[in-house]
C-alpha positions in Angstrom: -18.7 -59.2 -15.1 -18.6 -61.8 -12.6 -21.1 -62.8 -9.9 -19.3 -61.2 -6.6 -18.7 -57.4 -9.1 -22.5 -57.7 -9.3 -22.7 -58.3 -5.5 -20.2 -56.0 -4.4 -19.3 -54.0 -7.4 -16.0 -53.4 -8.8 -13.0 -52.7 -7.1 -12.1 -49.7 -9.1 -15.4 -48.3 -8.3 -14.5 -49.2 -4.6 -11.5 -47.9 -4.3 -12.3 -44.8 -6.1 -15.0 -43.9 -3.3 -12.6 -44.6 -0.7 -10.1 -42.0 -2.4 -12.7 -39.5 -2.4 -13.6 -39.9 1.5 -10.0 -38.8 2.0 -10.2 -35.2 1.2 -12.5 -32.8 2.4 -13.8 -29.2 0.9 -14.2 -26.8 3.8 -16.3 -23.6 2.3 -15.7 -20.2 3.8 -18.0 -19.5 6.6 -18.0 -16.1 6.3 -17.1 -13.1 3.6 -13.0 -11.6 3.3 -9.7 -11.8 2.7 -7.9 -15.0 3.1 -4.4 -14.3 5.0 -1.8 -16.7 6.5 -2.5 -17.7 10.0 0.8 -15.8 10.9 -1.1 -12.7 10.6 -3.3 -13.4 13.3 -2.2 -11.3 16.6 -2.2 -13.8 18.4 0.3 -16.6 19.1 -1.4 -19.5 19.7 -3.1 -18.8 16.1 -0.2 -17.7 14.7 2.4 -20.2 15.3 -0.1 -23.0 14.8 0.1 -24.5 18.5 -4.2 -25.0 18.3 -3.9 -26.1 14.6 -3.3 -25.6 11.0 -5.7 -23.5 8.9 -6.2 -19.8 7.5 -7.2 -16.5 8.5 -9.9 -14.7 7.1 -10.0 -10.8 7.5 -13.9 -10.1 7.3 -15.9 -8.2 5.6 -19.7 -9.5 6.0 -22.0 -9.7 9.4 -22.4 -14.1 9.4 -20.8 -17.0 10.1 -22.2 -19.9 7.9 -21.2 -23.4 8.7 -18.1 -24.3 6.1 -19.3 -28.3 6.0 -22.2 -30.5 6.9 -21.9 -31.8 10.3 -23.9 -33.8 12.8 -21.8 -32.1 15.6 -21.2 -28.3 15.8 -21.3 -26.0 18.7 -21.4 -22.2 19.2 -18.9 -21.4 22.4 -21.6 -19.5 24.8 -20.3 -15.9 23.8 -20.7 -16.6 20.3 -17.5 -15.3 19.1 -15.9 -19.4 18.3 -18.0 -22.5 16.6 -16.5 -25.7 16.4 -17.3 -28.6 13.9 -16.5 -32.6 13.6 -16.8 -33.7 10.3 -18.2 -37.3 10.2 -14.3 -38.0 9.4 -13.5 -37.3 12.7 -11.6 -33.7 11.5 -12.3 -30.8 13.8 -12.6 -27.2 12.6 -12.9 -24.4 14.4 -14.3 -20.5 13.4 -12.7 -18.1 16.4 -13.9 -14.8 15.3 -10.9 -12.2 16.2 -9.0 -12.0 18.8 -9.8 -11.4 22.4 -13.4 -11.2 21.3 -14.6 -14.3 24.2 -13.5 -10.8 26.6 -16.6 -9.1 25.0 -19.0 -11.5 26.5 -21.2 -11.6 23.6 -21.0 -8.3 22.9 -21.1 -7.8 19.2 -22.4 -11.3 18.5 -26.3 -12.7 17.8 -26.8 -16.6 18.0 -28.8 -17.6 15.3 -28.3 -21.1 14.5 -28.9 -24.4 17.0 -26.2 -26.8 18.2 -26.6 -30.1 16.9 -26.3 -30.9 13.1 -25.7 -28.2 10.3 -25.3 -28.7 6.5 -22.8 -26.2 4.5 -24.6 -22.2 4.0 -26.6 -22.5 7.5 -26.8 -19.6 9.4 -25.0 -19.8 12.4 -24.0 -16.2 14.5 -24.6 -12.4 13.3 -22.0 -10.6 13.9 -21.5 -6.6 14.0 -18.3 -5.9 12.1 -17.6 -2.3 12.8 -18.6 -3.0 17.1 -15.9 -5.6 17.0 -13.6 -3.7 14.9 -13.4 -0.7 17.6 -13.4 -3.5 20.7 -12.0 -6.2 19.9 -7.9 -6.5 19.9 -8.2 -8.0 16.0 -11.4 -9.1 13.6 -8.7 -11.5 11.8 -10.7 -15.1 11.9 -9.0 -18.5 12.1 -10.4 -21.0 10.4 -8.5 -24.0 11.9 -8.5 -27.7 11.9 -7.2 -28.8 15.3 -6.5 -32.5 15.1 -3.7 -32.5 12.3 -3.1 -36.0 13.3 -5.3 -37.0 11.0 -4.2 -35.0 8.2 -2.3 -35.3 5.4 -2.4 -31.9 3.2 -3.9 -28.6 3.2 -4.6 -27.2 -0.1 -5.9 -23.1 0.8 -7.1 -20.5 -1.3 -5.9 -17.2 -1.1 -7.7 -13.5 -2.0 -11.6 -12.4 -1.4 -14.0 -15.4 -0.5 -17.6 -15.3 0.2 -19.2 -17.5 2.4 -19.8 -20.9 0.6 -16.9 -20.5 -1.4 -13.6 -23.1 -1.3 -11.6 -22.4 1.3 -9.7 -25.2 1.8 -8.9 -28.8 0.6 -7.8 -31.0 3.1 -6.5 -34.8 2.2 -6.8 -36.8 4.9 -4.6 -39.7 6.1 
């Protein structure tokens, strides 16, 4: 090993951490079933116009932030979160659809904007109050600057929150 691998390291070591910044786990950030966004009720979700993702039909009461992040916000109703990994990819959680109409209704803030790391605690949500008011309970999870993607890789059947929901390569 020369004097400049010692400094720097090698290259395969180099290049092998720059291959693993390029794709990115996102965890589910809450309990269901995964489901195409073309199931969502709602076009914009459905035909992919805000972004690329899946849907999550829920069956729990709490969002939980899917990735660490020094830049997450909760929309003021409580019913959306959005994300920026450190990558620059943006995620967002909508709960349902037609659920920012509630007002709140149906939703408890419980984490802080700011930074969050994967499994915090972010908005209680009552699943059976938003069933009966809200047009769908059908989540998008969504990443809405595919610019700067390359692949999706999705799961698909019952997640909990925490578990893989989605590999995305970056480009």
């Amino acid at each position: 090993m020369g004097i400049l691998s010692k400094i720097f390291g090698s290259k395969k070591v180099v290049e092998k951490e720059v291959a693993e910044k390029k794709v990115l786990e996102i965890y589910s950030p809450i309990d269901g079933d995964v489901v195409s966004l073309s199931e969502v009720p709602d076009e914009a979700f459905a035909c992919k116009a805000i972004g690329d993702g899946v849907a999550i039909i829920p069956s729990g009461e709490m969002i939980y932030s899917p990735m660490d992040t020094e830049d997450m916000s909760i929309f003021e109703t409580n019913h959306a979160v959005s994300f920026e990994s450190k990558e620059g990819l943006e995620l967002i959680v909508h709960f349902g659809v037609d659920t920012v109409n509630l007002k709140g209704k149906g939703f408890e803030r419980i984490g802080t904007e700011g930074s969050a790391k994967t499994g915090d605690k972010l908005v209680k949500y009552d699943l059976e109050y938003l069933k009966t008011n809200a047009k769908s309970v059908k989540t998008p999870v969504i990443i809405s600057n595919m610019e700067l993607v390359e692949e999706i890789e999705r799961v698909s059947g019952k997640v909990k929150a925490g578990d893989l929901l989605m590999r995305v390569k970056m480009k």
